[in-house]
C-alpha positions as CSV (number, residue, x, y, z in Angstrom):
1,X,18.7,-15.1,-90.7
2,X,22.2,-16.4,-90.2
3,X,20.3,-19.1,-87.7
4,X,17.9,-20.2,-89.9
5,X,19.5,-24.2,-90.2
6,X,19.4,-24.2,-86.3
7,X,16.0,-22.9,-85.0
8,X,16.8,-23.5,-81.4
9,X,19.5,-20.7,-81.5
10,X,16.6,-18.2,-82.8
11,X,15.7,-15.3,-80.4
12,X,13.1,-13.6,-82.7
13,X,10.4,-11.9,-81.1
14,X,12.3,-12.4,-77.8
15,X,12.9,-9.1,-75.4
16,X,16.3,-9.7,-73.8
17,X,18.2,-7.0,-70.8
18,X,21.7,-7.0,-71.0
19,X,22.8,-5.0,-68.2
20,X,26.9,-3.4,-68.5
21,X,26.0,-2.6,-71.5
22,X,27.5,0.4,-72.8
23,X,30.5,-1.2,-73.5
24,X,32.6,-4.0,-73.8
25,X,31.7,-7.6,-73.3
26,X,27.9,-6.3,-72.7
27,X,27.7,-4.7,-75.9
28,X,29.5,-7.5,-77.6
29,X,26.9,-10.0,-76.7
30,X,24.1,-7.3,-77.1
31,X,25.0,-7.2,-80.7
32,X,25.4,-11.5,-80.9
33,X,22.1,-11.9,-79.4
34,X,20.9,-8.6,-82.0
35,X,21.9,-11.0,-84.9
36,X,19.7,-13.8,-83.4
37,X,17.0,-11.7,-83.7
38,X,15.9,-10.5,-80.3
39,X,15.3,-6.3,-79.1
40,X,17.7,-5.6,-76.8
41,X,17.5,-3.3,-74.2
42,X,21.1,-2.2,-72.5
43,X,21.2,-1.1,-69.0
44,X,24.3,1.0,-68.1
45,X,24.9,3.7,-65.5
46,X,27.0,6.0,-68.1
47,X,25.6,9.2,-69.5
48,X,26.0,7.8,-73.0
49,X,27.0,4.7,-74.6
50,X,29.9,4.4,-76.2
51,X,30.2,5.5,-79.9
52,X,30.0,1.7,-80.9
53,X,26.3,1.1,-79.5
54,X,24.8,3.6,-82.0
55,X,26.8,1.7,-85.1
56,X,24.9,-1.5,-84.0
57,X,21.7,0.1,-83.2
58,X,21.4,1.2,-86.7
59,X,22.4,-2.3,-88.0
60,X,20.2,-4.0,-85.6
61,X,17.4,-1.7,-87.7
62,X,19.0,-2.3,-91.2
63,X,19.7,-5.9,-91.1
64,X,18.4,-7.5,-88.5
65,X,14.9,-6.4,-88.2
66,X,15.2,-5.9,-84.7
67,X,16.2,-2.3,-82.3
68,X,18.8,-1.7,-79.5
69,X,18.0,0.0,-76.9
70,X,19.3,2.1,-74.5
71,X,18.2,2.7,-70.7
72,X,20.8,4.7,-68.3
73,X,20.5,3.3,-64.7
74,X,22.7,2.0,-61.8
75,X,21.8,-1.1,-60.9
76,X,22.6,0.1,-57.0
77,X,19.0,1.9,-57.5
78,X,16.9,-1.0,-56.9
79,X,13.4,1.3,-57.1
80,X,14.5,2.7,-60.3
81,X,16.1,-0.2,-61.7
82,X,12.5,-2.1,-61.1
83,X,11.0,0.6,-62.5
84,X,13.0,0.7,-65.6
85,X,12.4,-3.4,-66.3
86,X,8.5,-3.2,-65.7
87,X,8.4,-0.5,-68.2
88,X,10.0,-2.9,-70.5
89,X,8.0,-5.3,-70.3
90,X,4.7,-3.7,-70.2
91,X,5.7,-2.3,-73.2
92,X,6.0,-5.4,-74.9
93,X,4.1,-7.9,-73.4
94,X,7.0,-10.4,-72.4
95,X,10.3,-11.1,-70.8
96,X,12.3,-13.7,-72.0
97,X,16.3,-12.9,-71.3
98,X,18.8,-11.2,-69.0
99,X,22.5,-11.2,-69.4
100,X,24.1,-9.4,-65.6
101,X,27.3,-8.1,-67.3
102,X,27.7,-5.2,-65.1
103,X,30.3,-5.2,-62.9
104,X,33.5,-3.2,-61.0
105,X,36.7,-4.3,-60.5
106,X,39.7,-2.9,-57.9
107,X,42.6,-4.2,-57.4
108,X,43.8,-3.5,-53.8
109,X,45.8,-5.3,-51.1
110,X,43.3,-7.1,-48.7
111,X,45.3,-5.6,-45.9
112,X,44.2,-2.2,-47.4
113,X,41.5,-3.0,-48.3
114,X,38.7,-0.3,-47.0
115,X,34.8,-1.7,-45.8
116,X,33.8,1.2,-47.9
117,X,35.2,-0.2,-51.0
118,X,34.4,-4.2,-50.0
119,X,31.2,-3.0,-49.7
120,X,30.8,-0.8,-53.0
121,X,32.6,-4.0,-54.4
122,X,29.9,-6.3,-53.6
123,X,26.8,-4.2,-53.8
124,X,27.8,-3.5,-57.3
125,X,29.0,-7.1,-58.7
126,X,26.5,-9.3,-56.5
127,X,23.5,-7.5,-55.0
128,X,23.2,-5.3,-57.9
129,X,23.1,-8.8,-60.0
130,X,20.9,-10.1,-57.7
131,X,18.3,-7.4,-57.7
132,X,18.4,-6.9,-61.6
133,X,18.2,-11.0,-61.7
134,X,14.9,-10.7,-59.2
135,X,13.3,-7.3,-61.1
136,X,13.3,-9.7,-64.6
137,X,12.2,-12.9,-62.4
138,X,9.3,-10.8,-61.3
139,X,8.1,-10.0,-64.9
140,X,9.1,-13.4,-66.6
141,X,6.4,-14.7,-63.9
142,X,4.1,-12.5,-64.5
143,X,3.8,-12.9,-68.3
144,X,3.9,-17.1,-67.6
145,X,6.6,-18.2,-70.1
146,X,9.7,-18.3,-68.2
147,X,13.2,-17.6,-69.8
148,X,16.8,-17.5,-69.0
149,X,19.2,-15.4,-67.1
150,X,23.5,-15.5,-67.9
151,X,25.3,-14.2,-64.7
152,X,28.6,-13.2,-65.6
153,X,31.2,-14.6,-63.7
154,X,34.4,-15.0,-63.7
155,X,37.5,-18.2,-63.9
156,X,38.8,-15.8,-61.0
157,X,35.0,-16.7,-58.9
158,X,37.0,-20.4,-59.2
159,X,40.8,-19.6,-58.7
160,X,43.4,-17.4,-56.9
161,X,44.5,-15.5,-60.0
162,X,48.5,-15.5,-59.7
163,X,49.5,-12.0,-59.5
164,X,46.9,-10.3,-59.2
165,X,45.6,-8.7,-56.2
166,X,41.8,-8.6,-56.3
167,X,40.4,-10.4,-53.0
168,X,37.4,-8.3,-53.6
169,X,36.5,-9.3,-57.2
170,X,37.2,-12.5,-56.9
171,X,34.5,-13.2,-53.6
172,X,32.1,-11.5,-55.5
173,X,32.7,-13.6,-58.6
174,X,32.9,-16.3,-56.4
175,X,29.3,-14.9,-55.1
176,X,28.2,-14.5,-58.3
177,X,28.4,-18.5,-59.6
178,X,26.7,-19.3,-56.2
179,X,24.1,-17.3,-56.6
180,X,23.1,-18.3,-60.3
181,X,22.9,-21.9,-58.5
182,X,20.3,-20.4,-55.7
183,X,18.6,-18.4,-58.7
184,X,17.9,-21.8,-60.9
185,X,16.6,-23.4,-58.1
186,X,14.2,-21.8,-56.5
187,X,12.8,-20.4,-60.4
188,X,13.0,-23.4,-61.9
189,X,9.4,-24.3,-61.3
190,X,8.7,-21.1,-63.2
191,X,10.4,-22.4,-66.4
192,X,13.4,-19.6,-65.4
193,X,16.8,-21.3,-66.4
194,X,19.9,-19.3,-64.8
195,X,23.5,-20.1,-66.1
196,X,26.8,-18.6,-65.2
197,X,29.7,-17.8,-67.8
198,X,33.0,-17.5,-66.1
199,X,35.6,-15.7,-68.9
200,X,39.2,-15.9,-68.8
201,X,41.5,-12.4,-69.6
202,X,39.7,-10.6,-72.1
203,X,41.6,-7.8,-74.1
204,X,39.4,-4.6,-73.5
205,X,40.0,-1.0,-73.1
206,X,40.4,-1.7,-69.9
207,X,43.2,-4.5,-70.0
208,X,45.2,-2.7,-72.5
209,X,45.2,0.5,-70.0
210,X,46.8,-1.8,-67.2
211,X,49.0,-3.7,-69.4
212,X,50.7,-0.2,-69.8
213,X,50.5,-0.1,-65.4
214,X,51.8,-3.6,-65.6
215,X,53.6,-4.4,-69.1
216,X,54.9,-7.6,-67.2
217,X,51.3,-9.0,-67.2
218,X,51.0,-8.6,-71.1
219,X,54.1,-11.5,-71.5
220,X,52.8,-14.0,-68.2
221,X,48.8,-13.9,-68.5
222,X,49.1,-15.6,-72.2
223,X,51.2,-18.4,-70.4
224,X,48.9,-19.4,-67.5
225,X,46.2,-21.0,-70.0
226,X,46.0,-24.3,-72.0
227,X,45.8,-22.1,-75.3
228,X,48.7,-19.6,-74.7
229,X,47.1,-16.4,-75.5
230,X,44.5,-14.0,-74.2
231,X,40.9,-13.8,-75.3
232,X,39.4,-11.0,-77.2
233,X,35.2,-10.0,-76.3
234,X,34.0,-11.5,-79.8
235,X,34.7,-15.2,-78.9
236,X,31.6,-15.1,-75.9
237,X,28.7,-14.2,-78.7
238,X,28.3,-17.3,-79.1
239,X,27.8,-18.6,-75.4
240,X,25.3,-15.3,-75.1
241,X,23.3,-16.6,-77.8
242,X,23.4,-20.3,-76.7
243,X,22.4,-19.7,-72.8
244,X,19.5,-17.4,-73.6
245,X,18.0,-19.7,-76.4
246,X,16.4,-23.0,-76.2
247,X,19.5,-24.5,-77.4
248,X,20.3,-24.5,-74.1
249,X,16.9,-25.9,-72.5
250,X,17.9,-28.3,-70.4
251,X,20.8,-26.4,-69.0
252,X,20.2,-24.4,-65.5
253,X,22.9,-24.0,-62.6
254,X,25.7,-24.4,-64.4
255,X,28.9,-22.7,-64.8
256,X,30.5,-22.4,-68.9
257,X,33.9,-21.7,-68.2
258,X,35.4,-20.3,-70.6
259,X,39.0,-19.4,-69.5
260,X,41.5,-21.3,-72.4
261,X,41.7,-23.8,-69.9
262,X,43.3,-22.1,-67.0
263,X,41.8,-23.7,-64.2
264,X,41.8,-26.7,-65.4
265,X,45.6,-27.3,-65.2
């Protein structure tokens, strides 16, 4: 195993949720925390995983020893969604990870902004957190050996992002990093660390399909960072694997932002 000279990054034998799954970011660090050796169960409210998912679920077999998994639920359906998680972890005895990627974004005026949608908007990207953060507290107590969540954030839970018309998102981001906080301290006496990861622009499917709504946005995002470009899903792997191992140990109720410096101008 690639991790082999730095033992503290190993997830072997570890049973990690990564919920938002299907796709994008979720998958990405699905497949990162994969190569560290844990089963990995994705939790997504599509019909199917993308075409992707079923490439690394057969490597996860091949090389890495290890199985992807894949559970459809919307994390809006707290019964089922608790349902789903105990199954889990009955089945294998343990609960040691959670990464929360799942998460909608609209980008609306606030002064038309409906309660219908604020309130779609937040029951999806904080009390759906919430509840899938509580439904793997609830078994990582029962089985006594802790573990450690990753919230994902966002830099825009931190800043006004210039240009962009999100109000919404950005509470509930902002919602999100506060929560982690609340999280890590009431479960820290259970050995449960919970970390945020707040990501700059990432180029998905989903960013390229507005930069043809907005080409204007393609040309300015790059410029409002330290590094002058935009980052691509592959370069937060590595944080995955970090904030559910015991590299990070030590670490609870923190933010890594990871943004290319653009809040910290």
């Amino acid at each position: 195993m690639a991790t082999r000279g730095l033992p503290e990054f190993s997830l072997a034998g570890k049973v990690v949720l990564v919920s938002g799954a299907a796709r994008g970011l979720g998958l990405t660090q699905a497949e990162a925390l994969l190569e560290a050796g844990a089963t990995v169960y994705a939790l997504d409210r599509l019909d199917e995983p993308s075409p992707d998912f079923h490439k690394i679920a057969e490597r996860a077999e091949k090389e890495f020893n290890t199985s992807l998994h894949y559970r459809r639920i919307d994390v809006r359906d707290v019964v089922d969604l608790g349902r789903i998680v105990e199954e889990i972890g009955d089945k294998h005895g343990r609960m040691d990870g959670l990464i929360a990627a799942a998460g909608i974004q609209q980008e609306t005026p606030a002064l038309e902004y409906t309660a219908e949608d604020a309130n779609r908007m937040f029951e999806v990207n904080i009390t759906g957190v919430f509840m899938t953060a509580q439904a793997v507290a609830k078994q990582m107590i029962k089985f006594g050996n802790g573990g450690s969540m990753v919230l994902i954030a966002s830099m825009s839970g931190s800043v006004a992002n210039r240009g962009l018309i999100c109000s919404a998102y950005n509470a509930s981001k902002a919602g999100v990093i506060q929560l982690a906080r609340n999280l890590a301290a009431e479960w820290g006496q259970y050995n449960i660390r919970v970390n945020t990861i707040s990501p700059g622009y990432i180029v998905t499917a989903m960013v390229e399909a507005l930069f043809e709504q907005y080409p204007d946005r393609k040309e300015t995002w790059p410029t409002q960072n330290m590094l002058g470009r935009l980052s691509k899903p592959h370069e937060y792997r590595g944080a995955a694997v970090f904030l559910i191992s015991d590299a990070s140990s030590f670490m609870t109720g923190a933010d890594l932002k990871m943004d290319g410096g653009h809040s910290a101008w």
